[in-house]
C-alpha positions, -999 to +999 in steps of 0.1 A: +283-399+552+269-427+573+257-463+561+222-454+559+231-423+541+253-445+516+224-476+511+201-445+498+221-425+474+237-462+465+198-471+458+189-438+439+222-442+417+209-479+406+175-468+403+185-440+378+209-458+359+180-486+355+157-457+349+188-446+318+190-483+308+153-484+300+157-447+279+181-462+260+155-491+246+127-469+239+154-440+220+167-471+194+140-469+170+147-432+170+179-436+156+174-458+132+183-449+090+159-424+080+146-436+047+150-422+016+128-437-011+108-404-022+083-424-033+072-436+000+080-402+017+081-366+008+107-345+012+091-327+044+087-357+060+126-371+056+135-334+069+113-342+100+127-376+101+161-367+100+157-339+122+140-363+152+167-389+144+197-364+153+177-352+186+172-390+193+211-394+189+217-363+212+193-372+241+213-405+238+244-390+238+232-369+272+226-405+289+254-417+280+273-390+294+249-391+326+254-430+328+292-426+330+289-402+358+267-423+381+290-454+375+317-432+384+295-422+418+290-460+426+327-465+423+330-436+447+306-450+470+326-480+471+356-463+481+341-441+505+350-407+487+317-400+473+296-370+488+331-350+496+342-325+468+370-330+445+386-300+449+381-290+484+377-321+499+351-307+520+315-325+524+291-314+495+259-307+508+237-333+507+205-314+485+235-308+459+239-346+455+202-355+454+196-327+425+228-343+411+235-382+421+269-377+400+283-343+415+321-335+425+320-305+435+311-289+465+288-255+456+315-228+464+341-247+442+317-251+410+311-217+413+348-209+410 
C-alpha cells in the first residue's frame, strides 16, 4: 500500500469513527430508564419503550464493537500491516477494505 493509499483509508477510518462518535450522542436518550409510573403511561407504551430502549442498547453495542475495529485499523496503519491479511499475509484487495475499513482477512481466508 503506498502513502497516498494510506492518507485515504487513514482519512476514511477517522471520518467513520467521527461519523460513530456522533451515533453515539444521538443513541443516549434512547437508552435512558424507561419509566414506569402507569399513571403517566400505559402499559403498551412501556412495552414499546422498553422494546426501542434494548434496540438502542444493541445498535450501541454494534458501534462499539465497529469502533474497536477501526482503532485497531489505525494502529495497523501505523505499523504498516494494515491492508495485508492476518492469516495469509497476502494483500487484501483493496474493494474488501473500502466495504470494510476494519477487515483482516484476505477474501479466500474468510471464506475458509
Amino acid at each position: 500500500m503506498n502513502e497516498a493509499e494510506t492518507a485515504r483509508f487513514r482519512a476514511l477510518i477517522e471520518a467513520r469513527l467521527a461519523a460513530i462518535a456522533e451515533e453515539n450522542a444521538l443513541g443516549v436518550e434512547g437508552q435512558a430508564v424507561v419509566t414506569l409510573d402507569q399513571q403517566a403511561v400505559g402499559r403498551l407504551s412501556r412495552m414499546d419503550a422498553l422494546q426501542m430502549q434494548a434496540m438502542a442498547r444493541a445498535q450501541q453495542g454494534r458501534r462499539d464493537v465497529e469502533s474497536q475495529r477501526l482503532r485497531v485499523a489505525l494502529q495497523r496503519l501505523a505499523q504498516g500491516d494494515y491492508g495485508f491479511c492476518d492469516d495469509c499475509a497476502e494483500a487484501i484487495p483493496t474493494g474488501r477494505l473500502e466495504l470494510d475499513l476494519g477487515a483482516t482477512l484476505c477474501v479466500s481466508c474468510a471464506a475458509g
